[in-house]
C-alpha positions as CSV (number, residue, x, y, z in Angstrom):
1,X,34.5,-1.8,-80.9
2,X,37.6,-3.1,-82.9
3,X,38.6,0.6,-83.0
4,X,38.6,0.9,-79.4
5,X,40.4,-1.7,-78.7
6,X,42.9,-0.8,-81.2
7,X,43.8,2.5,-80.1
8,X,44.0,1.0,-76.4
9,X,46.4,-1.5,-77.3
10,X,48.3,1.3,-79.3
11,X,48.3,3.7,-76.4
12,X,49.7,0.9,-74.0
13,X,52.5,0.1,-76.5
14,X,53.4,4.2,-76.1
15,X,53.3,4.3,-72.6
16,X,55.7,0.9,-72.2
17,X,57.7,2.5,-75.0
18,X,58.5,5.6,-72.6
19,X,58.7,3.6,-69.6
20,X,61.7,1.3,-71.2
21,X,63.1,4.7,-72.7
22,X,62.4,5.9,-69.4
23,X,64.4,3.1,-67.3
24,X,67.2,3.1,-70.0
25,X,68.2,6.6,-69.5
26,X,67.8,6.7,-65.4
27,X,68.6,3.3,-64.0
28,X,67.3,1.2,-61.3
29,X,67.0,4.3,-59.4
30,X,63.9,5.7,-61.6
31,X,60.7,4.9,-59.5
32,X,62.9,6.8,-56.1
33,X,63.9,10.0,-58.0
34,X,60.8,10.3,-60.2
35,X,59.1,10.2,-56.5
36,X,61.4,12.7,-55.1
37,X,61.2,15.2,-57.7
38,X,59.2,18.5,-57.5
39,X,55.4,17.9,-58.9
40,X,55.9,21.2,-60.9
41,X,59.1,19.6,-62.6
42,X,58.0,19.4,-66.5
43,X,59.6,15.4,-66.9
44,X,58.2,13.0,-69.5
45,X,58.7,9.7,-67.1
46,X,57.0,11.7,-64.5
47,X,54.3,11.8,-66.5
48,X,53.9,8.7,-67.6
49,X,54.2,6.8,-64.0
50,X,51.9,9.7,-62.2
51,X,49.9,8.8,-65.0
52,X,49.8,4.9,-64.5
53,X,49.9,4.4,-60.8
54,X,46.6,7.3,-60.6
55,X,44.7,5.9,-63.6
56,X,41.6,6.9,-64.9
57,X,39.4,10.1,-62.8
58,X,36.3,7.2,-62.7
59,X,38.2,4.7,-60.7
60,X,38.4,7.0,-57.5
61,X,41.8,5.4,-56.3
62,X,43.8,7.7,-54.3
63,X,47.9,6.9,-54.2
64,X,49.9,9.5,-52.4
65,X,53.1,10.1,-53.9
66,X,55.4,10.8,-51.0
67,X,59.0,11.9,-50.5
68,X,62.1,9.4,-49.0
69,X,65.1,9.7,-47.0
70,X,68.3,8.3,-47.8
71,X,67.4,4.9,-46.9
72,X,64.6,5.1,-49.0
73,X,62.0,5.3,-46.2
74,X,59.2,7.6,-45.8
75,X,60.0,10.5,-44.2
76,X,59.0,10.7,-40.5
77,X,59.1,13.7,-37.8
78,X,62.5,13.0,-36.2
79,X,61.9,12.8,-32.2
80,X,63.6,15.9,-30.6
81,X,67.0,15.4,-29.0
82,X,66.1,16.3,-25.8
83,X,62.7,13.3,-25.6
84,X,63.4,9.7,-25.3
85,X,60.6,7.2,-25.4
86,X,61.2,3.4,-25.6
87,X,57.7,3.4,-26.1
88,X,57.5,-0.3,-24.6
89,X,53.8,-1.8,-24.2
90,X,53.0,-2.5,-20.4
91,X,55.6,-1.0,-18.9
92,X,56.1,-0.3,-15.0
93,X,58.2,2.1,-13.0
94,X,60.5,-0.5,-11.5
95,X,64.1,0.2,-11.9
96,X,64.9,-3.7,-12.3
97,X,62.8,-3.7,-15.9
98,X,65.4,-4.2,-18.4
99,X,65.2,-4.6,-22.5
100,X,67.5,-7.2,-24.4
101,X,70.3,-5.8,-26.4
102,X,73.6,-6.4,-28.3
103,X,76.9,-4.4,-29.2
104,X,77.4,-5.1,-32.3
105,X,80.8,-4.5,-34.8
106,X,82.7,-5.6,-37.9
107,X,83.4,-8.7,-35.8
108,X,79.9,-10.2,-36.1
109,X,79.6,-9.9,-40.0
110,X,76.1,-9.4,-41.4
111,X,73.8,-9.1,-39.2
112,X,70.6,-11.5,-39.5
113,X,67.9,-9.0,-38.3
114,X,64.9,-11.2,-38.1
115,X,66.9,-13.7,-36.3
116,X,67.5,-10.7,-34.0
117,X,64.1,-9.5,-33.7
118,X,62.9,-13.5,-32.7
119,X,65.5,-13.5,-30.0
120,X,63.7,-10.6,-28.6
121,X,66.3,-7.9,-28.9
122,X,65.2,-4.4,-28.8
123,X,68.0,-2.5,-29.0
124,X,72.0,-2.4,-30.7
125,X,75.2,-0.5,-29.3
126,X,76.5,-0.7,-32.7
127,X,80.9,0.8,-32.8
128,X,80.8,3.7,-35.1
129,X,84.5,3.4,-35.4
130,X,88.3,3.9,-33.6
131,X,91.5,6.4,-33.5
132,X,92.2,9.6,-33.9
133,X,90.5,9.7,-37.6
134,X,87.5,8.3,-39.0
135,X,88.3,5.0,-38.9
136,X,84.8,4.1,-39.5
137,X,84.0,0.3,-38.4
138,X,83.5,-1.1,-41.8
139,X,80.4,-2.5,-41.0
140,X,79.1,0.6,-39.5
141,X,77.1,2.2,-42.3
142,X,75.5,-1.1,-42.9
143,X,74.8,-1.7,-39.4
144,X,73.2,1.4,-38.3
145,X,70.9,1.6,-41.8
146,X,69.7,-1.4,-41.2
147,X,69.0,-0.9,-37.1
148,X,66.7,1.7,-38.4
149,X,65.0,-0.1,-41.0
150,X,63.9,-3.0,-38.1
151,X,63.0,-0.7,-36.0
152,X,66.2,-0.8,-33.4
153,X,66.8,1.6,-30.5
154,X,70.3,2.4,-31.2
155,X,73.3,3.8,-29.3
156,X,77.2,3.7,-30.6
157,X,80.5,3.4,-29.2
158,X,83.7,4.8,-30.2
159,X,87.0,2.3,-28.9
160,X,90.2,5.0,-28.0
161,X,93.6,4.7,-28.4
162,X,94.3,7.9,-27.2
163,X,97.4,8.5,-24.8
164,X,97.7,12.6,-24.9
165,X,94.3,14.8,-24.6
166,X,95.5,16.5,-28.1
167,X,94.6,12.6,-29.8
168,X,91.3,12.5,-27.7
169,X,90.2,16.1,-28.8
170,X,90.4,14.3,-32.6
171,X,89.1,10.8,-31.3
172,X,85.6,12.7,-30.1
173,X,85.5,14.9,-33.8
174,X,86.6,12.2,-35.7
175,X,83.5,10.2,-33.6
176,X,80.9,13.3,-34.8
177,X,82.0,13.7,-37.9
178,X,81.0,9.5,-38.6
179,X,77.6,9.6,-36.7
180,X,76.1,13.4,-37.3
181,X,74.3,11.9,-40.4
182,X,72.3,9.8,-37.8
183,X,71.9,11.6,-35.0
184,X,68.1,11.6,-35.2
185,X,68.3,7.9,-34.7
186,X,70.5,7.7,-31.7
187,X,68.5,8.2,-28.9
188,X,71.0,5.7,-26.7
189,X,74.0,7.3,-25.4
190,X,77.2,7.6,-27.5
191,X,79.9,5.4,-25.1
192,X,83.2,6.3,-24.9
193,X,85.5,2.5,-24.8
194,X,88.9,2.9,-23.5
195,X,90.3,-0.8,-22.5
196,X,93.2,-3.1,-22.3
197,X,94.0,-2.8,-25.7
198,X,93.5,1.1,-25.3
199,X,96.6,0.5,-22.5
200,X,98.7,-1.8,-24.4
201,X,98.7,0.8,-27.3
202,X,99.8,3.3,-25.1
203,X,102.4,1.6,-23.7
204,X,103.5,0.4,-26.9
205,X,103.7,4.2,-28.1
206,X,105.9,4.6,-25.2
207,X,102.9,6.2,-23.1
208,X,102.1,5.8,-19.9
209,X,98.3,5.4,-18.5
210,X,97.6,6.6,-15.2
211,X,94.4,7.2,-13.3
212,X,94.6,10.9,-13.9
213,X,95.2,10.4,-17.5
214,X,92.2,8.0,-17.9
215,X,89.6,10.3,-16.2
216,X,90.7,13.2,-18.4
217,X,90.7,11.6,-21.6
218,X,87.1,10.0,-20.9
219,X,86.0,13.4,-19.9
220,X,87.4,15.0,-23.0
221,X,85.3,12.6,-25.5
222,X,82.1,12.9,-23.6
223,X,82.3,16.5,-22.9
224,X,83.0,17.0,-26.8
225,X,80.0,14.6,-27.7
226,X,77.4,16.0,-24.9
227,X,78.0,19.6,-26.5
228,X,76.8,18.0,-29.7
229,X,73.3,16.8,-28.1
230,X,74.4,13.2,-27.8
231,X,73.7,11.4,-24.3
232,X,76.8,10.2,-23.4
233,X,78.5,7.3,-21.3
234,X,81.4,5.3,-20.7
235,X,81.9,1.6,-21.3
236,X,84.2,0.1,-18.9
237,X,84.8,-3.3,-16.6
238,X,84.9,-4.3,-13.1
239,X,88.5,-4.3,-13.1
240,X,88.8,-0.3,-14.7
241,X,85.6,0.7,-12.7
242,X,88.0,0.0,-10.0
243,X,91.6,0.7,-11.1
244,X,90.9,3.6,-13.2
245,X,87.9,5.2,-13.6
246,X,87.1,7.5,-10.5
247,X,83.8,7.8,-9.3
248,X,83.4,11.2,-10.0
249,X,83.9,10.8,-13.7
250,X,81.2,7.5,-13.5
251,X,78.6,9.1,-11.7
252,X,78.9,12.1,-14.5
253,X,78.0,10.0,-17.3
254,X,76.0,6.9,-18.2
255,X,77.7,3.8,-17.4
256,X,77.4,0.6,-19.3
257,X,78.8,-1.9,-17.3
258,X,80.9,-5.4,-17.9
259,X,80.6,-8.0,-15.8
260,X,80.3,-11.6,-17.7
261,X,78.8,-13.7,-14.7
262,X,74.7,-14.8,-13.3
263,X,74.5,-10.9,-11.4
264,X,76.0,-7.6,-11.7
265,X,78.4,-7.3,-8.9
266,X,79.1,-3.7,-9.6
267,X,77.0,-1.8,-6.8
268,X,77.0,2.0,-8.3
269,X,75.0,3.6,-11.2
270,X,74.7,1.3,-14.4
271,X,72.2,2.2,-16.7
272,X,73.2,-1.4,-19.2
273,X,74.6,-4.5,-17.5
274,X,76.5,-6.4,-19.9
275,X,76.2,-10.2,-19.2
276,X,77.7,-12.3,-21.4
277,X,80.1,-12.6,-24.6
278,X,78.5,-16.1,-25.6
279,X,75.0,-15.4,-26.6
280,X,74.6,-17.7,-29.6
281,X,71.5,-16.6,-32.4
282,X,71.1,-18.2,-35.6
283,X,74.6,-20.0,-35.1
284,X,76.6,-16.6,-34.0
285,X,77.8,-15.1,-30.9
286,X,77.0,-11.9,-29.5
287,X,77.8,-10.2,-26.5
288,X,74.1,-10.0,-24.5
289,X,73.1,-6.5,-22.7
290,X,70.3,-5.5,-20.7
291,X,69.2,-2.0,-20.6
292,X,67.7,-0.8,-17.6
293,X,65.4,1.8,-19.2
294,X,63.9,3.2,-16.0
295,X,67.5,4.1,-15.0
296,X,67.9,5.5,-17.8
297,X,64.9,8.5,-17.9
298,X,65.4,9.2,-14.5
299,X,69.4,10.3,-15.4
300,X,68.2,12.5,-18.0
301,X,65.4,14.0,-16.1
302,X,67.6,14.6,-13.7
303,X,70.2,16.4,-15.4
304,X,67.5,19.0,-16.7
305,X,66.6,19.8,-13.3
Protein backbone atom coordinates (compact mmCIF):
# COMPACT_ATOMS: atom_id res chain seq x y z
CA UNK A 1 0.00 0.00 0.00
CA UNK A 2 2.80 2.56 1.05
CA UNK A 3 4.20 1.92 -2.47
CA UNK A 4 1.16 2.88 -4.12
CA UNK A 5 0.70 5.67 -2.61
CA UNK A 6 4.19 6.73 -3.12
CA UNK A 7 4.42 6.46 -6.68
CA UNK A 8 0.92 8.35 -6.85
CA UNK A 9 2.11 11.20 -5.08
CA UNK A 10 5.36 11.04 -7.22
CA UNK A 11 3.45 10.97 -10.47
CA UNK A 12 1.22 13.98 -9.39
CA UNK A 13 4.36 16.02 -8.44
CA UNK A 14 5.47 15.24 -12.41
CA UNK A 15 2.38 16.12 -13.93
CA UNK A 16 2.23 19.76 -11.79
CA UNK A 17 5.88 19.99 -12.61
CA UNK A 18 4.94 20.07 -16.44
CA UNK A 19 1.90 22.02 -15.97
CA UNK A 20 4.04 25.01 -14.20
CA UNK A 21 6.69 24.37 -16.95
CA UNK A 22 3.88 24.34 -19.11
CA UNK A 23 2.24 27.80 -18.06
CA UNK A 24 5.73 29.35 -17.77
CA UNK A 25 6.62 28.92 -21.31
CA UNK A 26 2.93 29.83 -22.91
CA UNK A 27 1.22 32.30 -20.73
CA UNK A 28 -2.22 32.83 -19.57
CA UNK A 29 -3.26 31.91 -22.96
CA UNK A 30 -2.30 27.97 -22.43
CA UNK A 31 -5.67 26.24 -21.71
CA UNK A 32 -7.22 28.36 -25.28
CA UNK A 33 -4.24 27.34 -27.62
CA UNK A 34 -3.67 23.86 -26.11
CA UNK A 35 -7.56 23.54 -27.03
CA UNK A 36 -7.18 24.94 -30.48
CA UNK A 37 -4.33 22.97 -31.53
CA UNK A 38 -4.52 19.95 -33.92
CA UNK A 39 -5.10 16.48 -31.76
CA UNK A 40 -2.32 15.01 -34.02
CA UNK A 41 0.16 17.81 -32.87
CA UNK A 42 2.95 15.82 -30.80
CA UNK A 43 3.00 18.69 -27.64
CA UNK A 44 4.06 17.71 -24.06
CA UNK A 45 1.33 20.17 -22.33
CA UNK A 46 -1.10 18.73 -24.63
CA UNK A 47 -0.57 15.79 -23.13
CA UNK A 48 -0.54 16.41 -19.88
CA UNK A 49 -4.04 18.47 -19.73
CA UNK A 50 -5.84 15.86 -22.36
CA UNK A 51 -4.46 13.69 -19.90
CA UNK A 52 -5.98 15.33 -16.70
CA UNK A 53 -9.23 16.73 -17.75
CA UNK A 54 -10.06 12.69 -19.43
CA UNK A 55 -8.63 10.77 -16.45
CA UNK A 56 -8.61 7.29 -15.94
CA UNK A 57 -10.49 4.75 -18.93
CA UNK A 58 -12.67 3.29 -15.63
CA UNK A 59 -14.24 6.51 -14.77
CA UNK A 60 -16.27 6.75 -18.10
CA UNK A 61 -16.35 10.72 -18.08
CA UNK A 62 -16.67 12.04 -21.47
CA UNK A 63 -15.20 15.91 -21.95
CA UNK A 64 -15.31 17.13 -25.47
CA UNK A 65 -12.36 19.20 -26.33
CA UNK A 66 -13.77 21.80 -28.76
CA UNK A 67 -12.40 24.57 -30.93
CA UNK A 68 -13.01 28.70 -30.20
CA UNK A 69 -13.44 31.77 -32.09
CA UNK A 70 -11.75 34.88 -31.42
CA UNK A 71 -13.78 35.72 -28.56
CA UNK A 72 -13.15 32.61 -27.09
CA UNK A 73 -16.57 31.13 -27.64
CA UNK A 74 -17.51 27.90 -29.04
CA UNK A 75 -17.80 27.82 -32.45
CA UNK A 76 -21.39 28.01 -33.82
CA UNK A 77 -22.90 27.69 -37.48
CA UNK A 78 -23.04 31.45 -38.46
CA UNK A 79 -26.84 32.15 -39.72
CA UNK A 80 -26.68 32.80 -43.49
CA UNK A 81 -26.75 36.47 -44.67
CA UNK A 82 -29.76 36.25 -46.49
CA UNK A 83 -32.05 34.61 -43.02
CA UNK A 84 -32.97 36.83 -40.21
CA UNK A 85 -34.71 35.36 -37.20
CA UNK A 86 -35.31 37.35 -33.97
CA UNK A 87 -36.30 34.24 -32.74
CA UNK A 88 -38.68 36.00 -30.07
CA UNK A 89 -40.99 33.58 -27.94
CA UNK A 90 -44.74 34.34 -28.54
CA UNK A 91 -44.58 36.41 -31.19
CA UNK A 92 -47.56 37.72 -33.46
CA UNK A 93 -47.84 39.09 -36.95
CA UNK A 94 -48.83 42.68 -35.92
CA UNK A 95 -46.76 45.35 -37.40
CA UNK A 96 -47.08 47.45 -34.03
CA UNK A 97 -44.85 44.59 -32.01
CA UNK A 98 -41.69 46.28 -31.25
CA UNK A 99 -38.28 45.01 -29.30
CA UNK A 100 -36.39 47.53 -26.90
CA UNK A 101 -33.04 48.75 -28.14
CA UNK A 102 -30.22 51.29 -27.77
CA UNK A 103 -27.54 53.04 -30.09
CA UNK A 104 -24.72 52.80 -28.38
CA UNK A 105 -20.96 54.77 -28.88
CA UNK A 106 -17.78 55.90 -27.20
CA UNK A 107 -20.08 58.39 -25.51
CA UNK A 108 -21.72 55.88 -23.12
CA UNK A 109 -18.44 54.40 -21.71
CA UNK A 110 -18.55 50.73 -20.65
CA UNK A 111 -21.36 49.28 -21.13
CA UNK A 112 -23.05 47.50 -18.02
CA UNK A 113 -24.59 44.49 -19.99
CA UNK A 114 -26.58 42.79 -17.25
CA UNK A 115 -27.92 46.13 -16.31
CA UNK A 116 -28.95 46.13 -20.07
CA UNK A 117 -30.32 42.79 -20.25
CA UNK A 118 -32.78 43.67 -16.80
CA UNK A 119 -33.94 46.69 -18.63
CA UNK A 120 -35.26 44.43 -21.18
CA UNK A 121 -33.13 45.38 -24.18
CA UNK A 122 -32.85 43.09 -26.97
CA UNK A 123 -30.92 44.69 -29.31
CA UNK A 124 -27.78 47.57 -29.88
CA UNK A 125 -27.10 49.89 -32.98
CA UNK A 126 -23.67 50.13 -31.86
CA UNK A 127 -21.32 53.28 -34.33
CA UNK A 128 -18.64 51.30 -35.96
CA UNK A 129 -16.87 54.54 -36.56
CA UNK A 130 -16.72 58.14 -38.81
CA UNK A 131 -14.77 59.91 -41.94
CA UNK A 132 -13.32 59.04 -44.71
CA UNK A 133 -10.78 56.46 -42.90
CA UNK A 134 -11.21 54.02 -40.23
CA UNK A 135 -11.79 56.11 -37.67
CA UNK A 136 -12.99 53.32 -35.65
CA UNK A 137 -15.26 54.48 -32.55
CA UNK A 138 -12.88 53.57 -29.75
CA UNK A 139 -15.26 51.69 -28.03
CA UNK A 140 -16.34 49.77 -30.96
CA UNK A 141 -14.33 46.61 -30.71
CA UNK A 142 -15.35 46.44 -27.13
CA UNK A 143 -18.78 47.11 -27.77
CA UNK A 144 -19.68 44.73 -30.52
CA UNK A 145 -17.56 41.71 -28.64
CA UNK A 146 -19.36 42.02 -25.93
CA UNK A 147 -23.06 42.48 -27.75
CA UNK A 148 -22.31 39.00 -28.94
CA UNK A 149 -21.19 37.51 -25.88
CA UNK A 150 -24.90 38.58 -24.17
CA UNK A 151 -26.53 37.56 -26.75
CA UNK A 152 -27.49 41.09 -28.63
CA UNK A 153 -29.13 41.48 -31.94
CA UNK A 154 -26.84 43.95 -33.37
CA UNK A 155 -26.81 46.55 -36.22
CA UNK A 156 -24.06 49.55 -36.72
CA UNK A 157 -23.96 52.95 -37.94
CA UNK A 158 -21.40 54.82 -39.63
CA UNK A 159 -21.74 59.04 -38.89
CA UNK A 160 -20.44 61.01 -42.44
CA UNK A 161 -18.74 63.94 -43.04
CA UNK A 162 -18.65 63.51 -46.49
CA UNK A 163 -19.30 66.70 -48.83
CA UNK A 164 -18.01 65.31 -52.51
CA UNK A 165 -19.11 61.56 -53.50
CA UNK A 166 -15.17 60.82 -54.00
CA UNK A 167 -15.08 61.10 -49.68
CA UNK A 168 -18.39 58.94 -49.46
CA UNK A 169 -16.96 56.23 -51.86
CA UNK A 170 -13.97 55.97 -48.88
CA UNK A 171 -16.53 56.63 -45.94
CA UNK A 172 -18.63 53.21 -47.14
CA UNK A 173 -14.88 51.13 -47.55
CA UNK A 174 -13.49 52.62 -44.68
CA UNK A 175 -17.12 51.41 -42.92
CA UNK A 176 -16.33 47.50 -44.47
CA UNK A 177 -13.10 47.40 -43.89
CA UNK A 178 -13.98 48.04 -39.65
CA UNK A 179 -17.05 45.64 -39.50
CA UNK A 180 -16.25 42.61 -42.17
CA UNK A 181 -14.66 40.75 -39.16
CA UNK A 182 -18.33 40.65 -37.79
CA UNK A 183 -20.42 40.47 -40.36
CA UNK A 184 -21.87 37.12 -39.29
CA UNK A 185 -23.21 38.98 -36.28
CA UNK A 186 -24.89 41.82 -37.93
CA UNK A 187 -28.11 40.73 -38.88
CA UNK A 188 -29.62 44.55 -38.22
CA UNK A 189 -29.01 46.84 -41.01
CA UNK A 190 -25.72 48.93 -41.29
CA UNK A 191 -27.25 52.79 -41.10
CA UNK A 192 -25.77 55.40 -42.92
CA UNK A 193 -25.92 58.91 -40.26
CA UNK A 194 -25.50 62.15 -42.06
CA UNK A 195 -26.65 65.12 -39.66
CA UNK A 196 -26.22 68.61 -38.53
CA UNK A 197 -22.84 68.20 -37.67
CA UNK A 198 -22.42 66.27 -41.04
CA UNK A 199 -23.65 69.94 -42.52
CA UNK A 200 -21.70 72.13 -40.34
CA UNK A 201 -18.52 70.31 -41.43
CA UNK A 202 -19.35 70.87 -44.84
CA UNK A 203 -19.96 74.18 -44.60
CA UNK A 204 -16.97 74.68 -42.66
CA UNK A 205 -14.82 72.95 -45.49
CA UNK A 206 -16.31 75.51 -47.61
CA UNK A 207 -18.96 72.94 -49.03
CA UNK A 208 -22.23 73.38 -49.71
CA UNK A 209 -25.12 70.63 -48.85
CA UNK A 210 -28.01 70.51 -51.04
CA UNK A 211 -30.87 68.10 -51.39
CA UNK A 212 -29.28 66.63 -54.41
CA UNK A 213 -26.09 66.20 -52.77
CA UNK A 214 -27.64 64.54 -49.69
CA UNK A 215 -29.58 61.86 -51.61
CA UNK A 216 -26.45 60.98 -53.56
CA UNK A 217 -24.05 60.65 -50.95
CA UNK A 218 -26.63 58.40 -48.77
CA UNK A 219 -27.10 56.37 -51.91
CA UNK A 220 -23.41 55.96 -52.42
CA UNK A 221 -22.74 54.44 -48.73
CA UNK A 222 -25.72 52.14 -48.89
CA UNK A 223 -25.29 51.00 -52.35
CA UNK A 224 -21.40 50.24 -51.48
CA UNK A 225 -22.58 48.37 -48.12
CA UNK A 226 -25.76 46.38 -49.74
CA UNK A 227 -23.23 44.95 -52.41
CA UNK A 228 -21.29 43.61 -49.45
CA UNK A 229 -24.51 41.55 -48.02
CA UNK A 230 -25.28 44.11 -45.32
CA UNK A 231 -29.07 45.24 -44.92
CA UNK A 232 -28.76 48.69 -45.12
CA UNK A 233 -30.68 51.94 -43.90
CA UNK A 234 -30.42 55.51 -43.20
CA UNK A 235 -30.63 57.20 -39.86
CA UNK A 236 -32.17 60.59 -40.09
CA UNK A 237 -34.81 63.14 -38.27
CA UNK A 238 -38.10 64.69 -38.78
CA UNK A 239 -36.51 67.80 -39.78
CA UNK A 240 -33.96 65.96 -42.74
CA UNK A 241 -36.84 63.38 -43.54
CA UNK A 242 -38.28 66.51 -44.64
CA UNK A 243 -35.67 69.07 -45.80
CA UNK A 244 -33.36 66.63 -47.35
CA UNK A 245 -33.87 63.28 -47.78
CA UNK A 246 -36.34 62.56 -50.70
CA UNK A 247 -38.73 59.98 -50.56
CA UNK A 248 -37.40 58.03 -53.12
CA UNK A 249 -34.06 57.46 -51.41
CA UNK A 250 -36.22 56.53 -47.86
CA UNK A 251 -38.45 54.25 -49.26
CA UNK A 252 -35.17 52.37 -50.89
CA UNK A 253 -33.65 51.63 -47.68
CA UNK A 254 -34.50 50.95 -44.09
CA UNK A 255 -35.31 53.88 -42.20
CA UNK A 256 -34.55 54.38 -38.52
CA UNK A 257 -36.39 57.27 -37.50
CA UNK A 258 -35.86 60.27 -34.78
CA UNK A 259 -38.50 61.71 -33.23
CA UNK A 260 -37.88 62.41 -29.32
CA UNK A 261 -41.64 62.80 -28.20
CA UNK A 262 -44.92 60.17 -26.66
CA UNK A 263 -45.65 59.01 -30.75
CA UNK A 264 -43.90 58.82 -33.96
CA UNK A 265 -45.18 61.58 -36.02
CA UNK A 266 -43.38 60.56 -39.03
CA UNK A 267 -46.19 58.78 -41.22
CA UNK A 268 -43.98 56.73 -44.01
CA UNK A 269 -41.88 53.55 -43.66
CA UNK A 270 -39.80 53.21 -40.33
CA UNK A 271 -38.67 50.09 -39.49
CA UNK A 272 -36.96 51.65 -35.69
CA UNK A 273 -38.65 54.62 -33.94
CA UNK A 274 -36.22 56.35 -31.85
CA UNK A 275 -37.93 57.85 -28.74
CA UNK A 276 -36.00 59.34 -26.47
CA UNK A 277 -32.20 60.55 -25.60
CA UNK A 278 -32.93 60.32 -21.66
CA UNK A 279 -33.40 56.66 -20.92
CA UNK A 280 -31.56 56.41 -17.66
CA UNK A 281 -30.17 52.49 -16.65
CA UNK A 282 -27.90 51.82 -13.89
CA UNK A 283 -27.36 55.74 -13.42
CA UNK A 284 -26.62 56.35 -17.41
CA UNK A 285 -28.43 57.75 -20.28
CA UNK A 286 -29.09 56.14 -23.38
CA UNK A 287 -30.97 56.97 -26.30
CA UNK A 288 -34.21 54.32 -26.20
CA UNK A 289 -35.22 52.60 -29.75
CA UNK A 290 -37.93 50.39 -30.60
CA UNK A 291 -37.65 48.00 -33.45
CA UNK A 292 -40.55 47.10 -35.22
CA UNK A 293 -39.49 43.60 -36.24
CA UNK A 294 -42.52 42.68 -38.27
CA UNK A 295 -41.62 45.74 -40.53
CA UNK A 296 -38.63 44.63 -40.73
CA UNK A 297 -39.04 40.79 -42.44
CA UNK A 298 -41.60 41.98 -44.52
CA UNK A 299 -38.82 44.69 -46.33
CA UNK A 300 -36.52 42.00 -46.82
CA UNK A 301 -38.98 39.48 -48.11
CA UNK A 302 -39.95 41.92 -50.19
CA UNK A 303 -36.94 42.84 -51.83
CA UNK A 304 -36.33 39.12 -52.89
CA UNK A 305 -39.47 38.98 -54.67
Amino acid sequence: MFRKVFALCLSMLLIIGGITNCYASSGADIIYDILNKDSGENNTCTSIIYNIINGEKETKKEIKLVKYDQFKKEKVTPVPQDSFNLDIKNRSNNDDDYILGLDISKHNGRIDWNAIKKANIKFVIIRAGYGTTPNTDIMFKRNIEEAIENDMIIGVYWFSYSYTYAMEYKEARACLETINKYKEHISLPVFYDFEYDSIHYANKMGAVISEHKVNKLARIFCDTIKKEGYEVGIYTNLDYASNYFSRDTLDKYHTWIASWTNACYYKYNYIIWQCTDSKWINGKRFDLNKLYYNRFEKMINNEKH
